[in-house]
N, C-alpha and C positions, 0 to 999 in steps of 0.2 A: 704520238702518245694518245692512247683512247681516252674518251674523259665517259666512264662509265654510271648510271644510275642505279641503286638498289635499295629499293623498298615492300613496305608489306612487310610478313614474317621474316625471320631468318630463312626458313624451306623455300616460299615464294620466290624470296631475290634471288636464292641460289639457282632454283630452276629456271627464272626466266633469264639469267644471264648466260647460264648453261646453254639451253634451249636456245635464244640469238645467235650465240655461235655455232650453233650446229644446222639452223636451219639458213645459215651464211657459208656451209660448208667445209666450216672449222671446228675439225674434228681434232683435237689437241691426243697425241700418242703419249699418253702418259705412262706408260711399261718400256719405252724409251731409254727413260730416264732412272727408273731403277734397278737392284739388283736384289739377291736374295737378304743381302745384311739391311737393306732398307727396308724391305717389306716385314721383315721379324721384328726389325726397330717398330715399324709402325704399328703390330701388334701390342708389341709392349707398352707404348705410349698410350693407348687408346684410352683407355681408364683415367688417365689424370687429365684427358682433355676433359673425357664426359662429365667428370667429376667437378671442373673449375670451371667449364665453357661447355655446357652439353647444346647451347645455343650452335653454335661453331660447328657441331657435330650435323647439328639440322643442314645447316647453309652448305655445307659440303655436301652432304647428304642429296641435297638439290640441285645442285651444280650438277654431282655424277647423273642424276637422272636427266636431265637438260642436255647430259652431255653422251646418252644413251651408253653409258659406261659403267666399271663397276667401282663404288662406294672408296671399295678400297684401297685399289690401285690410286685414285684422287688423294686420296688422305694421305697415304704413303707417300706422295711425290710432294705435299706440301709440309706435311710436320718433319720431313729428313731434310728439307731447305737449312741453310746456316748450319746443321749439326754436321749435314756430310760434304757441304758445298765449300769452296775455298775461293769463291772471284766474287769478291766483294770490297769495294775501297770507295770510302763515304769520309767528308769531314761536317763535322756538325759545333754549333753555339748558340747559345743560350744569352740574353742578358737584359738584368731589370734595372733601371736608371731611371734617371729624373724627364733621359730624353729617348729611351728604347725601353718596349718590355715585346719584347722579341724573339723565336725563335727562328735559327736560318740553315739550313744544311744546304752542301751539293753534294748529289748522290753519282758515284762513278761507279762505273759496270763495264761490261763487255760489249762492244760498240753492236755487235751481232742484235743483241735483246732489245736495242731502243725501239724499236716500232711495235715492239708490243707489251712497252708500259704503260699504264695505267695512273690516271688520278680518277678517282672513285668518290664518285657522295653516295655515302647512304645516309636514308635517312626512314628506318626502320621502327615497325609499331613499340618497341623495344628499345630503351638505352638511347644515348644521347646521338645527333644526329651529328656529323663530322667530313669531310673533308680528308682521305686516304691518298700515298700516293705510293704504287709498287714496282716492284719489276716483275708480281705472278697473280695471283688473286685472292683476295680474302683475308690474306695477310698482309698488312703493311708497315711501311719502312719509315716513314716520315708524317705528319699529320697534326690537324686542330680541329678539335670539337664545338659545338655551340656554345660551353659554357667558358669557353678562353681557354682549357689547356690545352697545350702546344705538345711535341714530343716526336723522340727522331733515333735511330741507333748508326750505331757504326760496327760493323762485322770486326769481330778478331778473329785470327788464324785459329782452329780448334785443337791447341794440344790433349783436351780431356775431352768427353764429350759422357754422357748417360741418359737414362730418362728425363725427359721434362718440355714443358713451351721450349718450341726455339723463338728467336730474334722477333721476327715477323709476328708471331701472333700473341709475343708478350703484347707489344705496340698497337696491334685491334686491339687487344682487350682493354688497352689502356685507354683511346680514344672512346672508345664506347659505351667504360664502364665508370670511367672517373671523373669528378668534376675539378678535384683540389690534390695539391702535392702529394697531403699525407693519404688520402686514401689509394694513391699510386702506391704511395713507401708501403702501404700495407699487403698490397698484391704481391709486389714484389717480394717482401719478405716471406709469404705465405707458398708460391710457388714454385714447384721442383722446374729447375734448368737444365735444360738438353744441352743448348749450345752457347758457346763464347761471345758476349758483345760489349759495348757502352751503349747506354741511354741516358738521354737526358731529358728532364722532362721541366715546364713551366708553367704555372697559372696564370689566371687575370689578377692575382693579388701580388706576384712578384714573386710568387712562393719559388724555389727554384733547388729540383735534388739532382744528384747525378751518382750514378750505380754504373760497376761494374762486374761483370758477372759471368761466372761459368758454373759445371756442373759441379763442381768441388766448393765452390767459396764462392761470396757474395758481401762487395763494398758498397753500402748504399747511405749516401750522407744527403742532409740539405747541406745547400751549399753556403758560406757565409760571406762573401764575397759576392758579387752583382753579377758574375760572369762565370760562363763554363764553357769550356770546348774539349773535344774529341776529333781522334783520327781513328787508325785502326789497329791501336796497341794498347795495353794497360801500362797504366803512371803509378796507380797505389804499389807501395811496398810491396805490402800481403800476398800481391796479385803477380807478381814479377816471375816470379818462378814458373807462369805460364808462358811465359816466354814463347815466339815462336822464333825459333832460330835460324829461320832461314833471309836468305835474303829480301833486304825491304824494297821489290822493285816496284813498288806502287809509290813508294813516297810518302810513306804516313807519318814518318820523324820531321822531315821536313814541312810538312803540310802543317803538322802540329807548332813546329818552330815558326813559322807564321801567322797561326794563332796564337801562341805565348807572347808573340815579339809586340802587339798592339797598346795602344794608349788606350782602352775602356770607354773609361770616363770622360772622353771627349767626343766617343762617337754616336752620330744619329744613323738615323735610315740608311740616307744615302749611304752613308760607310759601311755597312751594313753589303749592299748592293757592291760597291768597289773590292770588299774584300774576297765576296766570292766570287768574283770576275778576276781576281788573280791580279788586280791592281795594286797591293800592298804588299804583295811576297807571293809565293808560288802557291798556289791552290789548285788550279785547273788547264794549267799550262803542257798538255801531256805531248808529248810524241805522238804525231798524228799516223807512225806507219807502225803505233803498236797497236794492241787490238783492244785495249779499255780509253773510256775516253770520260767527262761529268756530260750526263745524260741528261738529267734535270738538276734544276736548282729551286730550292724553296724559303720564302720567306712570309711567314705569322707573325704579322701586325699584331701582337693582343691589343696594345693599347688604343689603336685606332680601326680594331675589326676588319683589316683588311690583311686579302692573300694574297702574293703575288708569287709566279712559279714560270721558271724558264726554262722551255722542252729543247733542251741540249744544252751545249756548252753556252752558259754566261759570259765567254772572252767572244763568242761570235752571237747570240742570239738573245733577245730583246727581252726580259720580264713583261708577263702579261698579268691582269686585275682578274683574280676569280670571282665571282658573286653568288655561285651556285647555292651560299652555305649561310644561314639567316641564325644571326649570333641570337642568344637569348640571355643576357647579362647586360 
């Protein structure tokens, strides 16, 4: 896992992380990975990035340059993530008590990608400084800002899909742009959706919402309960009829039923740490001759400002102390 630096402007960080790679002889083919319906998506979308993150516009903008490539081909390959992608299987929790106010995910992927995810600090002339953790760049999947809020998605299968943020760079903007629950709720209610996910999001006050969402409809509640969790299906009613109806070989029913199955209110940290090591019910217990496996794992201390994250599976590999990220609350 790289543990990557970006600072300066938005344009600056892009280009010199760009630039790094390319003068490291990592030239990343990104026409690869698209096709012609991606590339027209990405024209279509362009306007509501610039429009709600013309920031995000810059930083890409600098990448491609860095990465002696063109603008667009970059753009294209990140904003069609989640909307056209389908290998993604993450379980995420939230919970504010008298003895956790904690955010915890493990993020599982395709065993292929792990050596070139990333956790990311930026800490930019701009917007709050944070703690990023992805599986591409720019965009992230899990994360905590300087000011305590925490925030994480879980991929759903896309039976709709239209204009709008996908998953990833709902979650930068989140990290970047927000200090407290409700002004999360407000992004969210305000922005067009491309693709299918859960987020959950938490503050330093215990504040704590959970949305689910796609490009047709959008469930965004605070939560009133001290706990939340996600796999990688919708639970609300409203939402059901996105159904994806194929087989759940990833396990997100059962992974969920191991998050519903817990006692709350009894658990600290540590339990926190057991449960995503698959000690208390299946979480990360995968078949090791298929080809996704939990890559990392993440856990935001809000209440005691610390980060800890484990670069592969939590059933074999150790949580380490991040300090890279200088809370300011």
């Amino acid at each position: 896992m790289y543990h990557s630096r970006w600072k300066n402007s938005h344009k600056e960080a892009g280009f010199t992380y760009g630039n790094r790679l390319y003068k490291n002889n990592i030239v990343i083919n990104f026409k690869s990975y698209l096709t012609k319906e991606k590339i027209t998506y990405a024209e279509q979308v362009f306007n509501i990035y610039n429009e709600y993150y013309p920031e995000i516009i810059e930083e890409i903008n600098g990448f491609a340059e860095g990465q002696h490539t063109d603008f667009k081909i970059v753009f294209a390959f990140l904003v069609t993530m989640y909307v056209f992608t389908y290998d993604n299987y993450c379980s995420m929790l939230a919970l504010s008590s008298e003895n956790c106010l904690v955010f915890a995910r493990n993020s599982d992927f395709l065993i292929d990608i792990k050596k070139i995810t990333d956790s990311t600090f930026y800490r930019l002339n701009q917007g709050f400084s944070f703690i990023g953790n992805t599986t591409a760049m720019i965009q992230m999947e899990d994360g905590i800002n300087e000011k305590g809020l925490a925030c994480g998605l879980t991929f759903v299968y896309p039976t709709v899909k239209s204009y709008g943020f996908n998953a990833g760079f709902l979650i930068r903007y989140i990290l970047e742009k927000c200090e407290t629950m409700q002004q999360a709720i407000d992004f969210l209610n305000k922005i067009p959706i491309g693709s299918s996910q859960n987020i959950i999001i938490i503050d330093r006050f215990g504040d704590l919402v959970v949305a689910e969402l796609n490009s047709l409809h959008k469930i965004i509640r605070i939560n009133e309960a001290n706990v939340a969790y996600k796999t990688n299906h919708f639970i609300e009613q409203t939402m059901l009829k996105y159904k994806y109806l194929g087989e759940d070989d990833i396990f997100s029913h059962i992974r969920y039923e191991t998050l519903n199955s817990q006692n709350y209110s009894e658990f600290n940290l540590s339990d926190i740490f057991e449960l995503l090591k698959g000690n208390k019910g299946f979480m990360c217990q995968y078949d090791k001759t298929k080809k996704f496996d939990t890559i990392w794992s993440s856990v935001f201390d809000i209440k005691n400002r610390a980060i800890y994250r484990c670069e592969g599976n939590p059933k074999q590999k150790k949580f380490i102390v991040d300090k890279r990220l200088k809370f300011s609350f």
